[in-house]
C-alpha positions as CSV (number, residue, x, y, z in Angstrom):
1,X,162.0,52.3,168.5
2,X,158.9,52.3,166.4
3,X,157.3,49.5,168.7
4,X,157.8,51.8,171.8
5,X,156.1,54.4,170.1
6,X,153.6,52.3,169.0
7,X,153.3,50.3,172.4
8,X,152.8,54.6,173.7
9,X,150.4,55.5,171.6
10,X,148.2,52.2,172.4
11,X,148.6,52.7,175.7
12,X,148.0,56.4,176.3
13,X,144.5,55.6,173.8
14,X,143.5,52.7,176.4
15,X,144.4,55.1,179.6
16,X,142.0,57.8,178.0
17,X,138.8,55.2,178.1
18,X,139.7,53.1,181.3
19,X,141.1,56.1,183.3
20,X,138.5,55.6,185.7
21,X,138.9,51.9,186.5
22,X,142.3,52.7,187.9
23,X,142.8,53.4,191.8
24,X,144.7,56.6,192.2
25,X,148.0,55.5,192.4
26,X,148.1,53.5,189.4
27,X,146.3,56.5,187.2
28,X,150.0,58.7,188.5
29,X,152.1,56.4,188.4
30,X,151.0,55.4,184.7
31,X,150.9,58.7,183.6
32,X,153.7,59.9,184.9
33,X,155.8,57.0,184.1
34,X,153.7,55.9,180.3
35,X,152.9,59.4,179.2
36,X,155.3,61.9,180.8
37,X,158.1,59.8,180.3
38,X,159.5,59.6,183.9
39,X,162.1,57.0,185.7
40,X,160.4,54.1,188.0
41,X,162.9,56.2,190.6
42,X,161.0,59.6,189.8
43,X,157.7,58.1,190.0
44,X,158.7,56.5,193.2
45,X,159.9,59.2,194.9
46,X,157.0,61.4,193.8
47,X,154.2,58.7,195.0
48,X,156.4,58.2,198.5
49,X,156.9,54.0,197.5
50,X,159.7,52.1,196.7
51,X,160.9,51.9,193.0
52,X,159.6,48.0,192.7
53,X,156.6,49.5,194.2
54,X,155.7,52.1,191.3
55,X,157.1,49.4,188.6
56,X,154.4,47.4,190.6
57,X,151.8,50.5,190.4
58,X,152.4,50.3,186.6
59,X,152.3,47.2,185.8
60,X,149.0,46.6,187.1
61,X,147.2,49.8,185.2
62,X,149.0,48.0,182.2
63,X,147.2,44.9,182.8
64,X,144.2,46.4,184.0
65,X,143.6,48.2,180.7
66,X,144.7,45.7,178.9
67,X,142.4,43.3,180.4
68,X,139.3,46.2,180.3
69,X,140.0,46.4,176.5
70,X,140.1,42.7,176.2
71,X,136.4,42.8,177.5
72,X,135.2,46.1,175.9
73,X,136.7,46.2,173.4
74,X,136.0,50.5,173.2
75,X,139.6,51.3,171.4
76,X,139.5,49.0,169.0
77,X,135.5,50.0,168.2
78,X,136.9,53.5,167.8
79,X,139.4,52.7,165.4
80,X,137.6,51.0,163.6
81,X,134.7,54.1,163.4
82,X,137.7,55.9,162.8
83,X,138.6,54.6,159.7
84,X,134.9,54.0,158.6
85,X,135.0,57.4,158.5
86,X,138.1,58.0,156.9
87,X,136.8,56.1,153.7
88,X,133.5,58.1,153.9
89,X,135.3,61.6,153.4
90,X,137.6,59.8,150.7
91,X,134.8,58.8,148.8
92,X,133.1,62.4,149.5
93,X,136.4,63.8,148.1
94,X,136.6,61.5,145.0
95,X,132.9,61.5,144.0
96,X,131.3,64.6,145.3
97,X,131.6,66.5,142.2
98,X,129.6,63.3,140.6
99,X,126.8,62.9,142.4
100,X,123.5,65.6,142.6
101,X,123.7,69.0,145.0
102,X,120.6,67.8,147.2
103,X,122.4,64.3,147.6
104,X,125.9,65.9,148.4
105,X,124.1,68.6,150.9
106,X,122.7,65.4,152.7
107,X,125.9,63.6,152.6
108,X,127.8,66.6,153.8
109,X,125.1,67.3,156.9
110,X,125.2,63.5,157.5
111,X,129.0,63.3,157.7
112,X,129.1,66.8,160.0
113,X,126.8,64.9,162.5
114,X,129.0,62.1,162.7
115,X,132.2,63.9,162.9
116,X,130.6,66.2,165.8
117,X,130.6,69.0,164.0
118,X,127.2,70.2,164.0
């Protein structure tokens, strides 16, 4: 169950960067199948092709962004920002009463920028 949700979560990450490398048909049929959680038979009907068809139609945005990742590699750099960042405010939370006012004011504005808040 976990690696489902996992497999999900990895996926629905790779569809938001590669969207746009997918024809149409794959982007619906992936998202409605991947991320809204419908049957091959729904999908199918919904896209007019036969059910091998849209398991067809999904397979290929799976290997698609699998392969675009493989290449690109922009998830994983994310994830890996991601946690960057994660020790940075850790460290801010642990040390900040340690360190001077003008250096924590920087740290803060510095850490703002990066997390897009500013």
């Amino acid at each position: 169950m976990d690696d489902l949700i996992e497999q999900r979560v990895t996926f629905s990450r790779l569809f938001d960067f590669y969207e746009p490398a997918l024809t149409e048909k794959q982007k619906e049929a992936f998202r409605l199948h991947v991320m809204e959680d419908w049957s091959l038979s729904e999908v199918a009907e919904r896209l007019e092709v036969t059910r091998q068809g849209a398991h067809d139609l999904v397979q290929r945005a799976r290997g698609r962004l699998l392969e675009l990742e493989g290449l690109l590699s922009f998830s994983a750099r994310e994830a890996a920002w991601e946690s960057r960042m994660e020790k940075l405010r850790e460290w801010r939370r642990r040390h900040l009463s340690r360190i001077p006012a003008e250096a924590a004011a920087e740290l803060e504005a510095l850490l703002a920028t990066e997390e897009g808040e500013v």
